[in-house]
N, C-alpha and C positions, 0 to 999 in steps of 0.2 A: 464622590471620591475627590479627593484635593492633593495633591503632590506637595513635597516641600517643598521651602525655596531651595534649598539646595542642591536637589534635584534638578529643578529647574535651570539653576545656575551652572550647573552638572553640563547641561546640556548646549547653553550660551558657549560657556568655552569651546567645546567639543566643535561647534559650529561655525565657531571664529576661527580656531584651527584647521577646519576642515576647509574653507573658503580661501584661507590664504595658505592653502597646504606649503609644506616645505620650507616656510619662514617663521623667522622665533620672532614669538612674539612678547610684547610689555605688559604684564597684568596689569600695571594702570591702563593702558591702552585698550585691554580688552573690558575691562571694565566701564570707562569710559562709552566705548558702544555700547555696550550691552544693557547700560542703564542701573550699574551693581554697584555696589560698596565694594571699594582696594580689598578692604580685611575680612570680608565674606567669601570674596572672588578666593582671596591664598588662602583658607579653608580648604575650600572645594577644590583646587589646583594641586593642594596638600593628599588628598583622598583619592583625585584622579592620579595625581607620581605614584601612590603607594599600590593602587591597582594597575599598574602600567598602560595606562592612556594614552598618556604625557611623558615626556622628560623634559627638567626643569635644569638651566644653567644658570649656578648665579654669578654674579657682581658686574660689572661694567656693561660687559657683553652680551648679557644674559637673556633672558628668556623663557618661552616654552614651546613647543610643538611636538605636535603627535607623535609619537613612537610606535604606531601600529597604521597600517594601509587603513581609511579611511571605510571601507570594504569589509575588513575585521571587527567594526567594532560595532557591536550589536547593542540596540539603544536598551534592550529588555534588563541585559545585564547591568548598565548603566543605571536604570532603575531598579532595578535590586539592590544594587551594592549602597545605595543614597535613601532609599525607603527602608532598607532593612530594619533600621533599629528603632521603626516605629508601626506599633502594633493597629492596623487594622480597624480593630473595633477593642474596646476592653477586654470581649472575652478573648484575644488571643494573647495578650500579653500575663504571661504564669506568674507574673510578681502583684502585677496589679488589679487581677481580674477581682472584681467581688458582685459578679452579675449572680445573683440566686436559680435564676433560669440555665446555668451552664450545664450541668447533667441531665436536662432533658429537651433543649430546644436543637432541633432543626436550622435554624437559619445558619449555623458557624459554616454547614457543609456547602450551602449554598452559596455561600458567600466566599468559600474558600476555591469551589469552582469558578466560579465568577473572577476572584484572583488568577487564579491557573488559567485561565480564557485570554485576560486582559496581558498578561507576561507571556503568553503564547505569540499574542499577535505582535510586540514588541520585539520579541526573537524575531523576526522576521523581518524586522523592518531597519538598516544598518546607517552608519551617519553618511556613509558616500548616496543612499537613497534622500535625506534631506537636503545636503547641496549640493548635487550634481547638476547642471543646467539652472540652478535655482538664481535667478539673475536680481530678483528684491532682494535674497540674503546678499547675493554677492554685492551687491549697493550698499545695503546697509555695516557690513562688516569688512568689507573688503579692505587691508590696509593701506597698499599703496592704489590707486589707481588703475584698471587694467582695460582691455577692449573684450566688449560681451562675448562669451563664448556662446555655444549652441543656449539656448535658454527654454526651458520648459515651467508650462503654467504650473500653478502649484495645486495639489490632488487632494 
């Protein structure tokens, strides 16, 4: 299994956000850490505003930060809503499928539990669980400079 990038990227902001909660911040800036393209990052920043993630200010002042408690936001859905529009394996996308083996093989089901498994355990897991005590994220992301809070190893 391979995640998009923008999933991925999905999840760098989310991170960034979550690490310097409560301050807006610079897509160049956040892109800049994170090691992103500016015009990949406002995609994905685009996708997080429209599912209420984020709220986005523009011009001078601007910015972006969370608009939901850090606690709220469940990484599973985050991953759904950024994988959604990519199918799987062939057989599950109905435009493009042309496997011959689709009305009689077995693997779709097992594969499709295996999905349900892997987004189970994602529901569970929130972004205040990723940087909470996390003191290498909060190093590496951190905008302004701050003194380590409680710090826990990473699981």
């Amino acid at each position: 299994m391979r995640l998009t990038t923008r999933t991925n990227l999905a999840l760098r902001v989310l991170m960034t956000c979550g690490i310097n909660h409560g301050e807006k911040l610079r897509t160049a800036d956040i892109a800049e850490r994170c090691n992103a393209s500016v015009h990949h990052l406002l995609q994905v920043v685009h996708t997080l505003q429209e599912h209420g993630f984020v709220e986005t200010l523009r011009g001078r002042g601007g910015g972006l930060k969370l608009s939901r408690d850090s606690e709220d936001i469940s990484i599973g859905e985050v991953f759904r809503i950024f994988e959604s529009g990519t199918p799987f394996a062939e057989c599950f996308s109905p435009e493009g499928n042309t496997c011959p083996l689709v009305s009689a093989c077995r693997l779709r089901n097992y594969i499709t539990r295996a999905l349900d498994a892997f987004y189970h355990e994602l529901d569970m897991v929130t972004l205040q669980d990723l940087v909470r005590g996390n003191c290498g994220l909060r190093e590496l992301l951190a905008m302004a400079p701050q003194a380590p809070k409680n710090c826990a190893p990473a699981q």
